[in-house]
C-alpha positions, 0 to 999 in steps of 0.5 A, a space after each residue: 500500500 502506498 505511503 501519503 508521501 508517495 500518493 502526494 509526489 505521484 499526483 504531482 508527477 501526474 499533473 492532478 490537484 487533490 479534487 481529481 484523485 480524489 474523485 478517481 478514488 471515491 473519496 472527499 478531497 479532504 479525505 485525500 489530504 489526511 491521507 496523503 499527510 499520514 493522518 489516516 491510512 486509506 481503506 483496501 479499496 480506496 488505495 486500489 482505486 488509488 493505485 490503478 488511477 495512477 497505473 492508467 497514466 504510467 505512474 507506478 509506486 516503488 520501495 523507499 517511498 518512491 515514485 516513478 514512471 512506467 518504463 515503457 515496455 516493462 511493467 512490474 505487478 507485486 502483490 495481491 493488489 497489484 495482481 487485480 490490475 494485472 488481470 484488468 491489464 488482461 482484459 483490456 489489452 485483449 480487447 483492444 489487441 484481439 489476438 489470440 491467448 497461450 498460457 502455460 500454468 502448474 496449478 491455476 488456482 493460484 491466480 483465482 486464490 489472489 484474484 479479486 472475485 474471479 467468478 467475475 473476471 471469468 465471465 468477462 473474460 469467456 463473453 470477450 474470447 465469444 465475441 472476438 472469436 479469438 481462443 485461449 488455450 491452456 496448458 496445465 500440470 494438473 486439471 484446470 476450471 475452463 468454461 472458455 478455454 482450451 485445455 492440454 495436460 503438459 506434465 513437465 514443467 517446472 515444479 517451482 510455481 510458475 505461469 506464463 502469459 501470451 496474449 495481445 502484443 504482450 508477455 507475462 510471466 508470473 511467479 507465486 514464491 515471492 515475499 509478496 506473491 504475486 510477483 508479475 513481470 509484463 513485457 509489453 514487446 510483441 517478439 517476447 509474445 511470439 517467440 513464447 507462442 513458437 514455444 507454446 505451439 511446440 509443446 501443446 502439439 506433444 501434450 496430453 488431451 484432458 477434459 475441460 472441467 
């Protein structure tokens, strides 16, 4: 969560007076102040509406009460708050990047366990890959929950807890043993993306066929 230090220095670096991230975070401007003087600390919900405001405009909070923009191809999302605005990246980037989606997953009940309400984020995503026509297949150490995906059991991948993402120009590799889990790297590079779908083809043409839950 980020300190009133950082909120402060962040909304200077944006360019906003108090009253606009305040209304972007759902709260009084004098709510805004208090916090960002360290009077009070700001609500779960508060401080991701927060944190996704400024990760729109390419402001990201770091250690040491820092504050710096995004580099332009990498982007970092640590912790169960960030990792709800990595699946937002998902789904928006998919939106706007049709393209079809490859993951390579070991357990994918990790990403629903720090996922906010990931019933929700399901069906967002199963109505978006029915109206684009693109597909999503999947490939798993275990049995996975797919309502909109494809599904192939590769039993050799690492046994550390790790994922994969390809989908619209983007990468994302995603680690679960982290001191603060989840750990995602996005690369916003379309050869990183393509030259893991090359990967992914090879592998999902040797897999294991399992049936979707």
């Amino acid at each position: 969560m980020p300190t009133g230090t950082q909120i402060r220095a962040a909304r200077v670096l944006a360019g906003w007076d108090a009253q606009k991230l305040a209304e972007l975070s759902g709260i009084s401007r004098n709510a805004l102040t208090q916090i960002e003087r360290g009077i009070y600390r700001p609500r779960q919900q508060t401080a991701e509406r927060i944190v996704n405001a400024f990760t729109g405009v390419g402001i990201e909070f770091i250690d040491n009460d820092g504050v710096r923009r995004c580099p332009q191809d990498i982007e970092v999302f640590e912790g169960h708050e960030r990792f709800n605005a990595f699946s937002e990246f998902i789904y928006t980037h998919t939106e706007k990047y049709p393209t079809d989606i490859c993951i390579a997953c070991a357990d994918d009940r990790l990403h629903h366990k720090f996922r906010k309400e990931p019933e929700i984020y399901r069906e967002r995503m199963r109505k978006l890959i029915e109206d684009t026509g693109i597909t999503c297949r999947v490939l798993v150490e275990t049995a996975f929950d797919a309502t909109y995906s494809a599904v192939r059991l590769w039993p050799h991948q690492s046994k550390v807890p790790m994922s994969f993402y390809a989908f619209g120009q983007s990468l994302a590799l995603i680690s679960f043993v982290h001191p603060r889990p989840p750990y995602v790297v996005l690369h916003k590079f379309s050869p990183f993306g393509d030259g893991f779908r090359q990967l992914f083809e090879d592998a999902w043409q040797v897999a294991g066929q399992i049936k979707n839950l």
